[in-house]
N, C-alpha and C positions, 0 to 999 in steps of 0.2 A: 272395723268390726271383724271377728274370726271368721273366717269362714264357717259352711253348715256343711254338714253331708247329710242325706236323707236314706239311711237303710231299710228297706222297701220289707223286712220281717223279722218277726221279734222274739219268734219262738224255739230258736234253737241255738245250740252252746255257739255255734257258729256267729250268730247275729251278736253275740255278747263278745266274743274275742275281736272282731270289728270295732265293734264299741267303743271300746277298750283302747284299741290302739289309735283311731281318731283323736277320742280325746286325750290320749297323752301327746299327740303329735298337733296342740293347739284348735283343735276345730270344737263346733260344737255339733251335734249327736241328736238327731232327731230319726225316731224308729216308728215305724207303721206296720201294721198288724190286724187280719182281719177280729181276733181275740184281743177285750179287754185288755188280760191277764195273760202275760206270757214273761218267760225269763229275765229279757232286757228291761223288760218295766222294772223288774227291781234292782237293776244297776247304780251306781252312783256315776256310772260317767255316761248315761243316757240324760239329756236336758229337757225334752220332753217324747212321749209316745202317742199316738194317734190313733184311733180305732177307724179302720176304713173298709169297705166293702169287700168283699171275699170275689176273686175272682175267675174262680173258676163259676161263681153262680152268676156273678154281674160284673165282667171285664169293661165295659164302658167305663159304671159307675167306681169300679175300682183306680182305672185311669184318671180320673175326673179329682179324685181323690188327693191321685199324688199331685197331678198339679196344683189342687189348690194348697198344698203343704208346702209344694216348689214357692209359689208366689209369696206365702203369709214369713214363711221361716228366711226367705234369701237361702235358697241351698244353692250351692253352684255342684254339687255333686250327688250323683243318684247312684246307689252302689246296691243292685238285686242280693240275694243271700243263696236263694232255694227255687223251687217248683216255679213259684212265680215271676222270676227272670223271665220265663218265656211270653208272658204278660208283656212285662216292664219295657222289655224291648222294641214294644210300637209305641216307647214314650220319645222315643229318640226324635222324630220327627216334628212332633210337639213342644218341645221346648224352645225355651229363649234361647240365643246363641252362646250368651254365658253357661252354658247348664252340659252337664254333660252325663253320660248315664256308662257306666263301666261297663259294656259289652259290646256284641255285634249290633248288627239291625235286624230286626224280627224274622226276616228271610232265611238269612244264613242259622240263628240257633235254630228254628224247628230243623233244617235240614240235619242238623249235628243230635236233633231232638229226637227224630225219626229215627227208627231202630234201621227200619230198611233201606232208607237213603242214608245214613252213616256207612254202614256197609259198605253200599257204591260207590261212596267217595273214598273208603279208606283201599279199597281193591282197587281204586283206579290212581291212587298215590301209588303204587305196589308196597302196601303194609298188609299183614294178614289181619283177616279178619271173616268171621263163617261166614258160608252162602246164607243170604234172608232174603227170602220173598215173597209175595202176598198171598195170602191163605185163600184156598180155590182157584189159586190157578195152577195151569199145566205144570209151570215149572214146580209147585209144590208135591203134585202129585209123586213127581219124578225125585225130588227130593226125599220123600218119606220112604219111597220104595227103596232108596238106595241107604239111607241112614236114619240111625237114631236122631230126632229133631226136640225140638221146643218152640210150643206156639205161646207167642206173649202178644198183648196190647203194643200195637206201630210206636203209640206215644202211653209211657206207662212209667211208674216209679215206684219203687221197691217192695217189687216183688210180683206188684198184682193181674193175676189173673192168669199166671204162668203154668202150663199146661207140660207135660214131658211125654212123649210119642214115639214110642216101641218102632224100629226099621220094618215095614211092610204094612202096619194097621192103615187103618183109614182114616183120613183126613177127619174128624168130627164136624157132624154138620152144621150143630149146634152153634159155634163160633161164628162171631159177627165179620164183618167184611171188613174191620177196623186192625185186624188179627196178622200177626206175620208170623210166618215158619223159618225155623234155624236151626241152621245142621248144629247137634250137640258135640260139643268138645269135652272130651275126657282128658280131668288134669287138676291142677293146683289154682285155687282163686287168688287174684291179687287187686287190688286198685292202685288207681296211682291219679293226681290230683294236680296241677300245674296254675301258674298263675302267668298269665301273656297279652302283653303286648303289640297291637298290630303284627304279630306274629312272630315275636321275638320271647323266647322264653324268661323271664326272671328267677321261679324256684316252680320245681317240680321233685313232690315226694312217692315214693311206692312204700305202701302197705299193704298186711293181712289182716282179716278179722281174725282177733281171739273168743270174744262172743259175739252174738249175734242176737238179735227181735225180731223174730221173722226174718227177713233177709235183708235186715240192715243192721251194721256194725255196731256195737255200743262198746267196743273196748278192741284196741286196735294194736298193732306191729308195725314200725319202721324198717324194712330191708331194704336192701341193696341188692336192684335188678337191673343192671347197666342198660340189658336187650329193648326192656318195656320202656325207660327212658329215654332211649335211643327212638321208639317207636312214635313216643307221645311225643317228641320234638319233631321232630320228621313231619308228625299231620300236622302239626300247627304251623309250622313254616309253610308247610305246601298252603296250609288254607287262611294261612293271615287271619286266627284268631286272634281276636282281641277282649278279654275277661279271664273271667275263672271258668276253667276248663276239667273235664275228669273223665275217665273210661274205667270201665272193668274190664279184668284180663282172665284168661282159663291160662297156665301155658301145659302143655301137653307133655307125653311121653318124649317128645324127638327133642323137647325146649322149645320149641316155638311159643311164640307167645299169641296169644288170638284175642284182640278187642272184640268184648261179644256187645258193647251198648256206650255210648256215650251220652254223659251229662254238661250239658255246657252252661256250668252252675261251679260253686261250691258242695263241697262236702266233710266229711270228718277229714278228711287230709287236710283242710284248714289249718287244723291245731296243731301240724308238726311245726311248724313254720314260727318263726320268732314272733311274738303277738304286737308288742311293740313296733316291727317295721313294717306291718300289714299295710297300714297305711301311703307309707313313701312309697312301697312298691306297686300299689294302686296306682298312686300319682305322677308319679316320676321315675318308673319304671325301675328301681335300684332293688338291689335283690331284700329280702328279708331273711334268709339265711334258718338254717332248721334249729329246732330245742334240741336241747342235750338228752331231753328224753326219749328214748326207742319205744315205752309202751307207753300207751294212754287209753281212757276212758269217763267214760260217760258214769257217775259212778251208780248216780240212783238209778239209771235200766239195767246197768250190768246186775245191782246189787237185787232188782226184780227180777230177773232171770235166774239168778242162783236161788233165790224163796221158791220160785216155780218150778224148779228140776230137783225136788226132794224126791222122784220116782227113779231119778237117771245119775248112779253115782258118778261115771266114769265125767257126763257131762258137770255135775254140780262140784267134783273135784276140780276138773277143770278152771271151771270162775271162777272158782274160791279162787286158783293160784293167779289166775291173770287179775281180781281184783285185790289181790295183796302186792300185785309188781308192778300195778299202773299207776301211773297220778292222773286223778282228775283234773278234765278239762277245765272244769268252771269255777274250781275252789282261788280266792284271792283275799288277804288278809287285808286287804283294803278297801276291797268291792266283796264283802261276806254275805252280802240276802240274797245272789244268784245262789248260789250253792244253798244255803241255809232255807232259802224259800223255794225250793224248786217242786215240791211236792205241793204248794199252792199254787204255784204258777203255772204249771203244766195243768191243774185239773180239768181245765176246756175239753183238753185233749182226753186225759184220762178216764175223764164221763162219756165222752164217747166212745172211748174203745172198750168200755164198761156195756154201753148201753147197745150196742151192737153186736158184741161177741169176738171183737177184732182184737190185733194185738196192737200195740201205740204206734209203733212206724205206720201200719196199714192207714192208719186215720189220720194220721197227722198230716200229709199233703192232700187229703180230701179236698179243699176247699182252695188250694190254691194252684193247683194241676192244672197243665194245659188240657181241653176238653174240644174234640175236633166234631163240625159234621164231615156224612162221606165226601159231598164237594169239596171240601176244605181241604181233602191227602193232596 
């Protein structure tokens, strides 16, 4: 029998480029998804999709979930996508010995997850990376007196609830005790995305966003930043990750480059990566080697974005030109209802970001976010 992989989310171009290369590399392809209806359901090379419990509302029941997927399909491979890595990673102890789940142990991601323990640990590699520390205490105070900062949610994902705090104001009281303060770096945004092996690198991309959804990418740039590479090999060595791995970077006036958050997940850096060897270099650690293409995009957000910036020429020029120089992620003439269907597929998402006032990134990891009480920092 082929083997199974069980890809733990189905709603994003990412879950589909997986897909993808699984089943070209003989496996079969079983996708779970708190939504019906998401992109990989309409794949040709997904054999079945599973609707399962959302977990950031019900982490138990969401658990409970994939194992009974693990047991009924034979997976011998659990491969998280997004948000919900940080879930899937207390599956590791739960499984059969055959089964194995592509990351750390639930321990070490929140650490990498934690905006304020990333920090600590990348200052105590000697990698740069801003001062962050817990909102109302001393050292904050002492932080905002002396520079411009940003208080964001400890465990938070894109973008939300990001605050920006003038050198000398006051600490706002308002803010929950969940909240961390970072000194702000003035500079150029970059990310960069890697894929590792008990701490041995395979492929690691850096990019820029060319548009953006709120503060997440929908049309992206391939550059070449030796420093930031140099930076994300560095922490993964030191810290023996093992999955997919990502940071954002500012680098500043002097070049420095400064890790301001890490996700120890996938993200749009997926797609630069050959799609076809995603899989072996999951498996057997061989590289997958990057696409020929420098621009890519998301085409249906980027192409929302430019309908929504008819007030802002300088921006709606912009997308027009990065959506005429990118290829999208999802279009394949062999697998055509990801692309073709995507504005059905995503509606889950799109009704809510309707129904709420929010923009689609804001919504879209509502339900599978890690969600901490205060005991639990």
């Amino acid at each position: 029998m082929r083997p199974c992989v069980l890809i733990t989310l189905g709603r994003l171009p990412t879950a589909v480029d997986l897909a993808r290369s699984f089943k070209a590399n003989g496996w079969r392809v079983v996708v779970c998804d708190p939504f019906g209806w998401h992109l990989a359901r309409t794949s040709r090379c997904v054999d079945t999709t599973l609707r399962v419990p959302a977990p950031a509302h019900s982490p138990d029941a969401f658990l409970e979930a994939l194992l009974s997927a693990v047991a009924e399909w034979d997976v011998t491979l659990v491969v998280p996508v997004s948000e919900e890595t940080m879930h899937v990673a207390a599956l590791r102890d739960r499984l059969p010995k055959h089964v194995t789940v592509f990351g750390g142990p639930q321990s070490d991601t929140l650490r990498l997850h934690s905006k304020r323990r990333f920090a600590h640990i990348a200052d105590d590699i000697g990698l740069a990376a801003p001062q962050t520390v817990p909102i109302g205490s001393d050292a904050a105070t002492s932080l905002l007196a002396a520079h411009d900062c940003v208080a964001k949610p400890e465990f938070s994902c894109s973008g939300r609830g990001v605050q920006f705090l003038a050198r000398g104001s006051n600490v706002p009281v308002a803010l929950p005790d969940g909240y961390v303060l970072q000194r702000k770096i003035e500079g150029d945004e970059f990310s960069a995305m890697a894929i590792a092996r008990h701490g041995a690198i395979t492929d690691c991309v850096v990019y820029r966003a060319l548009i953006t959804s709120g503060s997440v990418a929908v049309a992206f740039e391939r550059v070449e930043m030796p420093d930031i590479e140099r930076w994300v090999r560095q922490f993964v060595e030191a810290t023996a990750h093992n999955g997919f791995i990502a940071f954002d970077f500012i680098v500043d006036a002097t070049a420095t480059a400064y890790a301001i958050e890490c996700n120890p997940r996938a993200t749009s850096g997926l797609h630069f990566f050959n799609t076809h060897r995603l899989a072996t270099a999951i498996t057997d650690g061989t590289s997958a080697g990057l696409r020929p293409e420098h621009k890519l995009q998301e085409f249906w957000s980027a192409w929302t974005h430019w309908c929504g910036s008819v007030g802002d020429r300088p921006a709606r020029r912009a997308a027009g030109q990065a959506i005429r120089s990118a290829r999208d992620v999802s279009w394949r003439r062999d697998d055509p209802w990801v692309f073709l269907l995507a504005t059905f597929s995503t509606w889950p998402i799109i009704w809510r970001a309707m129904r709420h006032g929010q923009s689609f990134s804001q919504v879209l990891p509502r339900d599978i976010e890690w969600r901490v009480d205060d005991d639990q920092r």
